[in-house]
C-alpha positions as CSV (number, residue, x, y, z in Angstrom):
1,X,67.2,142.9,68.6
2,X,65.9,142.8,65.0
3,X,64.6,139.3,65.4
4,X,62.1,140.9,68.8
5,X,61.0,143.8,66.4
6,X,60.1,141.2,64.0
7,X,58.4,139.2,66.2
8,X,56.6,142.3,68.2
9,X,55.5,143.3,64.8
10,X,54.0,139.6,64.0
11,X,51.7,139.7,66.7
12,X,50.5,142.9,66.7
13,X,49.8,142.3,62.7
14,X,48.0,139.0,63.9
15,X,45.9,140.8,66.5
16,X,44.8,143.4,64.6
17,X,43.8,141.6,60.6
18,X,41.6,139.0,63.2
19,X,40.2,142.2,65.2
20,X,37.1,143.5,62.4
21,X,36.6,139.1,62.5
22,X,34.5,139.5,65.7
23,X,32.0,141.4,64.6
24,X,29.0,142.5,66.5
25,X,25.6,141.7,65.3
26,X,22.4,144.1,65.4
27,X,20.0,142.3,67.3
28,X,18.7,142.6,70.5
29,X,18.8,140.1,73.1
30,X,16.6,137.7,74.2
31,X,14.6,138.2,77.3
32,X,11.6,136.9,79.8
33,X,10.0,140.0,80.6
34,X,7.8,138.8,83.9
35,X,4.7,141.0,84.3
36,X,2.8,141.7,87.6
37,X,0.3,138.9,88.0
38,X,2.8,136.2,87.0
39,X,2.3,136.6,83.2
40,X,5.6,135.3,81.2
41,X,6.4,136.1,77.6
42,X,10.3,135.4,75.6
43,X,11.7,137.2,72.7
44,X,13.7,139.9,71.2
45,X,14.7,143.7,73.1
46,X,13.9,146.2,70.3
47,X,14.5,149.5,72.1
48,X,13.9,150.7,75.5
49,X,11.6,154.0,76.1
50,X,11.0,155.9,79.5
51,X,8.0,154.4,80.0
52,X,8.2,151.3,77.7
53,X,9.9,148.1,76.7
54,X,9.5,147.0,72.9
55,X,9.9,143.6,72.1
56,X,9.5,141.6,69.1
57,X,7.7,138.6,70.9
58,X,8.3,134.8,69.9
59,X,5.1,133.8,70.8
60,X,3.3,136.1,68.2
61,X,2.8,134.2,64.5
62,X,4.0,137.2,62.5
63,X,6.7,138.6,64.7
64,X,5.3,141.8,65.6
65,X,6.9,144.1,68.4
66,X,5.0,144.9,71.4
67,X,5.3,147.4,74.1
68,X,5.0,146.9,77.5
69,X,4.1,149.6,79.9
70,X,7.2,149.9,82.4
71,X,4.6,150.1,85.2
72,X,3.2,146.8,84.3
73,X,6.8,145.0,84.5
74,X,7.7,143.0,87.4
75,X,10.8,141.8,86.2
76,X,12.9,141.4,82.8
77,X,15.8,138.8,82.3
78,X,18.3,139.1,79.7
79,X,19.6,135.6,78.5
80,X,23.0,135.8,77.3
81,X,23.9,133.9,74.5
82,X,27.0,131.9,75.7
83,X,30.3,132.7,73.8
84,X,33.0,130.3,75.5
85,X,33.3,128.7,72.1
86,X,34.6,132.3,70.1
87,X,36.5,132.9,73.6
88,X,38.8,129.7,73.4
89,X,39.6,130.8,69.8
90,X,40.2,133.7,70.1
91,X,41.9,133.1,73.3
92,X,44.1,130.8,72.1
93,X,45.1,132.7,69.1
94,X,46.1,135.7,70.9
95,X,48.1,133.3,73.6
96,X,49.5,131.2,70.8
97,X,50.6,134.2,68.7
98,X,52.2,136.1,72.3
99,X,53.5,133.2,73.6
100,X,55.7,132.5,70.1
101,X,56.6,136.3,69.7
102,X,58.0,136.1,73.1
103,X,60.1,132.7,72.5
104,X,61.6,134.2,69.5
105,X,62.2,137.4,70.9
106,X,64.1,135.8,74.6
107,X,67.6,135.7,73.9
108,X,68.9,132.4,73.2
109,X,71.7,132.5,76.9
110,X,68.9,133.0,79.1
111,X,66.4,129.7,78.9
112,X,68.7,126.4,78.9
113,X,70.0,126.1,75.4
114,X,67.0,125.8,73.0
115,X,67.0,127.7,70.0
116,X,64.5,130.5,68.9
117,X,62.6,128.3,67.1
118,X,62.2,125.9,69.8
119,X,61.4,128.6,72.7
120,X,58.5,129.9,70.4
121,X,57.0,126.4,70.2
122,X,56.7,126.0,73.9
123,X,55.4,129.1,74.5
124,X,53.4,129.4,72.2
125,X,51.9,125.5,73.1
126,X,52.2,127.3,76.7
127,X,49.8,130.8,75.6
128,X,47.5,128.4,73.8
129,X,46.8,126.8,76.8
130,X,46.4,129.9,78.7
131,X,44.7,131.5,76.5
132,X,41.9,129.0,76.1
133,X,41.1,128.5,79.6
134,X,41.5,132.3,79.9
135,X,39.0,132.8,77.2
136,X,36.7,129.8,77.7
137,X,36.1,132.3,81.6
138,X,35.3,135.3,79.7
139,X,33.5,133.8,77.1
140,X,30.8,132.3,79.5
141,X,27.0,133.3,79.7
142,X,26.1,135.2,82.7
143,X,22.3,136.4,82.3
144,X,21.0,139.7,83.9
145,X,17.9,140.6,85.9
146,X,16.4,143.6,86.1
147,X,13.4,144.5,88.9
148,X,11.4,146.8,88.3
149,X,9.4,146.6,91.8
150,X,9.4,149.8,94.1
151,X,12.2,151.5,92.1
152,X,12.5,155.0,92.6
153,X,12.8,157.5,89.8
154,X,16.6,157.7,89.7
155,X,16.8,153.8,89.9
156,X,14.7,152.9,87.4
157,X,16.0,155.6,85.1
158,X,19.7,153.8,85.6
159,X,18.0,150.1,85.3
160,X,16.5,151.3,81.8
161,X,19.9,153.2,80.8
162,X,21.8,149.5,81.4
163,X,18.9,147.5,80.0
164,X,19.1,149.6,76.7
165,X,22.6,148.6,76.4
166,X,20.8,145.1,75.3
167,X,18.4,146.5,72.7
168,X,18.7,146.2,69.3
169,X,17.9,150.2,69.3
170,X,21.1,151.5,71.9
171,X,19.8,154.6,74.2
172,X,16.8,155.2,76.1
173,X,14.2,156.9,73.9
């Protein structure tokens, strides 16, 4: 019983000191807003207003922000910035570190005749694996489109709630 307290206690105290690790940064994402009349343009979500997008684009020498009438948008895509890479560590950490708790916390009657030690290796070799693949899935880009064509009131008001979620400003101004 003490030895599965122990163990318990290990991987919560592993989960939780690599927690503040993954920090979130304070930019905005990149996207391709598409204006009526085919014209393209890439960068950087600033904030989202009711009746405005800024972004901070690429193509401009100094950087500035821009707005862009809502009405004038025919389509925005976010591109997600793939994370499989941070998703198989961390994946695997968390799989490794639950996968050993657990072999050192199994009695030692129930699972052939391996001892502690040996149980936590497998399954911890085992939760790595898992954990990877598990977090290589999650950790993949998906990006997002938004259409802005014929939207009524209430739809474009939830299309610019969601696309603020993406700005480097959080809310709808």
């Amino acid at each position: 019983m003490k030895k599965s307290k122990i163990a318990l206690a290990f991987c919560l105290i592993t989960v939780l000191l690599l927690a503040p690790l993954s920090g979130m940064d304070d930019h905005g994402a990149n996207v391709v807003v598409t204006r009526k009349g085919g014209f393209l343009a890439r960068g950087e979500l600033l904030a989202v207003k009711r009746n405005a997008l800024v972004v901070s684009f690429s193509e401009t020498s100094t950087g500035e922000s821009v707005s862009v009438a809502i009405e004038d948008i025919e389509n925005v895509e976010v591109i997600m910035k793939s994370k499989v890479g941070k998703g198989m560590l961390w994946g695997g950490i968390i799989g490794a570190s639950l996968g050993a708790g657990y072999g050192f916390a199994e009695p030692a009657h129930q699972w052939f005749d391996f001892s502690s030690g040996t149980k936590a290796v497998i399954y911890g070799v085992l939760g790595l694996g898992l954990g990877v693949l598990i977090g290589a899935w999650a950790g993949s880009a998906r990006n997002e489109n938004f259409r802005f064509n014929d939207l009524s009131k209430e739809d474009r008001e939830a299309a610019l709630l969601k696309l603020s979620e993406y700005a480097a400003l959080k809310g709808v101004r």
